[in-house]
N, C-alpha and C positions, 0 to 999 in steps of 0.2 A: 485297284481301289483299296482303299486302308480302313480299316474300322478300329472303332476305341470304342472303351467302357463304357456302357449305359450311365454309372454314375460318373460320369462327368459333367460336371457344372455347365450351361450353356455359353458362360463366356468361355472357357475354355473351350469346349465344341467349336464354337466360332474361329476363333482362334487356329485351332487346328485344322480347322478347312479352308480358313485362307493362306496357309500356310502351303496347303498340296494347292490352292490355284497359283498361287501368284508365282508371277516369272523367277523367282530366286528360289536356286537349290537351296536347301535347310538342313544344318546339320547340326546336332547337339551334341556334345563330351560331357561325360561326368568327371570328375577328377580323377576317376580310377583308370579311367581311358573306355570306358565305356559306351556305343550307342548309342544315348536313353531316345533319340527319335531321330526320324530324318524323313524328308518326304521324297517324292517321287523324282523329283525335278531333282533334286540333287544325284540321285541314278544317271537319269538322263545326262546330264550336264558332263560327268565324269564319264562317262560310257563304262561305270562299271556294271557287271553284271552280275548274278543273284549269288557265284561262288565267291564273290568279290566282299559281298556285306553281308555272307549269312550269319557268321558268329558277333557280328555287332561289335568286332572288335575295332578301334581306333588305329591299334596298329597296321590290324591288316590292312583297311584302308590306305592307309598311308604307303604301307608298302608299292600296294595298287598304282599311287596315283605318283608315286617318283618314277612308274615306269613311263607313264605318260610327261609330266613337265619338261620344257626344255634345259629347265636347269635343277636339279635332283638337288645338288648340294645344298644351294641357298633356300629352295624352298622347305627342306624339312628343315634347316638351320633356322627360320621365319618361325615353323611351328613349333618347335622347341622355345624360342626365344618368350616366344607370346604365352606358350600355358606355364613357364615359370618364374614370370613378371606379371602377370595374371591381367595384362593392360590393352586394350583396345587397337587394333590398325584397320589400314585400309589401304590395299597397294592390288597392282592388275599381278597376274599369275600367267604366263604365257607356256601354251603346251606344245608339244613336237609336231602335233598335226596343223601346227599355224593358227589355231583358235586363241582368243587373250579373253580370260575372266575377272573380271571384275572380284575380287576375293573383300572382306570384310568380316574382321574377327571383332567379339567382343566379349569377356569375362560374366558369367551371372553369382549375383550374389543373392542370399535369402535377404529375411526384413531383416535380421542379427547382422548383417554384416559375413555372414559365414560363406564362403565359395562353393559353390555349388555346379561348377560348370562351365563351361566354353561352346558361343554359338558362331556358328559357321555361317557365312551367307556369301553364294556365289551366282556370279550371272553372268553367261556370256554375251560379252561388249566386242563382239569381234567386227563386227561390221559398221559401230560407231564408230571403234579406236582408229578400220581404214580409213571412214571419210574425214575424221578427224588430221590425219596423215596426208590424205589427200590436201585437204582444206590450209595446212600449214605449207604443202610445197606451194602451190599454186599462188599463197599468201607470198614466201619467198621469192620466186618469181615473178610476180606483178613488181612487186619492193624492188628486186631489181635492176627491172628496166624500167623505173621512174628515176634511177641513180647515175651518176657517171662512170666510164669506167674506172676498176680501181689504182689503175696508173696513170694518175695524172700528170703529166707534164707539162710546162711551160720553160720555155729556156732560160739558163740563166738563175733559174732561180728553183727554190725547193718546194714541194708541192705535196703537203700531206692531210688526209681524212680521216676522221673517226666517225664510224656511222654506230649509235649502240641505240637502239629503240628500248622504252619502255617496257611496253609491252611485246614481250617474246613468246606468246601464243600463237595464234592464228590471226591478229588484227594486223592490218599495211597501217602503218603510223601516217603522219600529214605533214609531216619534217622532209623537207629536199634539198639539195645541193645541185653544184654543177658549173664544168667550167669550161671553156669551149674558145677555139679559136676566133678572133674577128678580122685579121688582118695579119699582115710580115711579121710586126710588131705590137698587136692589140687581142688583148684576148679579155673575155666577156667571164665575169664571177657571178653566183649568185647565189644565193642561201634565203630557203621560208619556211615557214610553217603554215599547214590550210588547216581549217575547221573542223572536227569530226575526224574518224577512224575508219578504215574498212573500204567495201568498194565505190559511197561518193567522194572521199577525200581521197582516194589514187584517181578519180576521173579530174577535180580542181588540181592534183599535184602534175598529173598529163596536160591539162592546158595551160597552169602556169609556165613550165620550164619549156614547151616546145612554144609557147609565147614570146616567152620573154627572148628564148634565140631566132625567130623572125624577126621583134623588134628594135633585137640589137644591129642588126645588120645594117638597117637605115637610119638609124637614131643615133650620135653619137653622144647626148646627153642621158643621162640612167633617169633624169626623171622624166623624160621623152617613152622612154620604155619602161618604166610603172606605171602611168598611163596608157598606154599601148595596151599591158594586160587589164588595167580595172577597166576598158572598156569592155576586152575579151570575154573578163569573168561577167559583168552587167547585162552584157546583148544576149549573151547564152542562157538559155531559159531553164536549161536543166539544172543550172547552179544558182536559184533564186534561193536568196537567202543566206549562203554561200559567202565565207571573206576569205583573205589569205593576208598574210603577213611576208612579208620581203625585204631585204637586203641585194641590189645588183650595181655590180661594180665597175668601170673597165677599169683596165691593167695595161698603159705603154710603159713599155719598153726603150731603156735609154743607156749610155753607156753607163755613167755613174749608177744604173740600177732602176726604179721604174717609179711611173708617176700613176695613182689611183684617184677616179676620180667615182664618187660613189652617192645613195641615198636611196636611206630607207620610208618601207611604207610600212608604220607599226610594228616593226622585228628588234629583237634588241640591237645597238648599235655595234660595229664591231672596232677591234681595241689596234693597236699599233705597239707592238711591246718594241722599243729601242734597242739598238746593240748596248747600250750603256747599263740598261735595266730599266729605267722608267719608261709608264708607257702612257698612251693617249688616244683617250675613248673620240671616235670618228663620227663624222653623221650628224645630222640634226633630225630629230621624232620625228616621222611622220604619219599622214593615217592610212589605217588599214585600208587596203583592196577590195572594191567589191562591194564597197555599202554607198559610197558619192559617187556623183557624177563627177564633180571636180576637185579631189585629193590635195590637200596640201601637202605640199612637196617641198624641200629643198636640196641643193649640191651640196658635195664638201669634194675638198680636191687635197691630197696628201704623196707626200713623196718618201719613198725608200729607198734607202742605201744599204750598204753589205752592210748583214749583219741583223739587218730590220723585220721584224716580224706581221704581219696582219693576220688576226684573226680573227674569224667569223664563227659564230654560235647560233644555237635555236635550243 
């Protein structure tokens, strides 16, 4: 228990008793390197103990807590940096016993502008920052295996991806690919994007692409099989509401090099770069997946030779 001055004003009282509840260790520096307060939680939180902070010195502390950090160098190099740039952070603090604190420095000044001090505020976040970790492999994984894998082949010809999502947190993006065999000489392309982030757009990205390769198998026209899935995504009740956008293509295979025959549903169109340099946007608009019962659809059919490029986006 902590006691202060009878004359203390009640805002400050206040003040300093929420200070010993609240979940954040509390430490204050004066500019000489001094103590001038700290509460209870901040003991705790360091595991130091009473020989640790009795002289209220800043140094000692310090000393204390490089025995503890995983990494000693950078983090007194952190605390040096900050009390003489006198300027605010916020970065986590990881210690050798596996715990990560949330650290938050900030500079105090009087009403003059004059510096007055350096406050400390620590909380350990160790069991966010796992599920946090957890939450992004899992994320990873899902992402995954909604994708191809990363050696794609077709013969004959060159076959390369770039997958780079937005969002590189913990959200599964709505962007998918995929390219699969159909035949000796027929192989099945496809590229969308679905609505939303997270785990209902990896359920729309799992029925689009294992769709669209059942309905490649019997369908030999692509807008046979964008139909195929906007019925898929319509009937299934968990994706009311629910659209996707598509690009799927086949791909023969011919001696001169292969013939594509393609059409989209609302994705952007994809382009044909020439061996020569110019290129030629493919496709005719269609509408998105998922909201008609009867889509408009069109084909387009284009041929490549050595040399020839197609590219797909989202």
């Amino acid at each position: 228990m902590t006691t202060y001055p009878s004359e203390l004003s009640p805002q400050v009282a206040l003040a300093l008793a929420q200070a010993e509840a609240g979940p954040d260790g509390l430490l204050v520096v004066s500019p000489e390197g001094r103590m001038v307060f700290r509460n209870a939680r901040f003991a705790e939180i360091w595991r130091f103990s009473a020989a640790d902070l009795a002289a209220d010195d800043d140094e000692a502390a310090l000393e204390a807590a490089l025995e503890r950090v995983a990494d000693p160098e950078a983090f007194i190099t952190r605390v040096r940096e900050l009390y003489q740039v006198r300027t605010g952070a916020r970065d986590d603090v990881v210690l050798r016993d596996g715990r990560v604190l949330d650290r938050h420095g900030t500079p105090l000044f009087d009403d003059g502008g004059e510096y007055v001090g350096y406050a400390w505020y620590f909380r350990d976040v160790t069991a966010q920052r796992r599920t946090e970790d957890q939450l992004r492999e899992l994320a990873r994984t899902l992402q995954a295996s909604l994708l191809p894998p990363q050696q794609l082949r077709v013969p004959g010809m060159d076959v390369a991806s770039h997958y780079r999502p937005a969002d590189t947190d913990i959200a599964v993006g709505g962007d998918f690919f995929d390219v699969f065999r159909l035949g000796a000489n027929d192989w099945g392309v496809a590229i969308g994007d679905v609505c939303g982030k997270g785990a209902p757009a990896a359920a729309l990205t799992a029925l689009a692409r294992y769709s669209l390769r059942a309905a490649a198998v019997h369908n030999f026209d692509p807008t046979d099989v964008l139909r195929e899935l906007n019925t898929a995504v319509l009937v299934d009740e968990t994706m009311e509401g629910r659209f996707c956008s598509v690009v799927f293509a086949r791909l023969e295979l011919d001696m001169c090099g292969a013939w594509i025959t393609l059409a989209c549903a609302g994705h952007p169109r994809p382009i044909v770069v020439r061996r020569a340099g110019w290129i030629d946007v493919r496709g005719m608009p269609g509408m998105l997946l998922g909201l008609f019962d009867d889509p408009d659809l069109a084909v387009d059919r284009v041929g490549l030779g050595p040399g020839d490029s197609l590219v797909f986006c989202t």
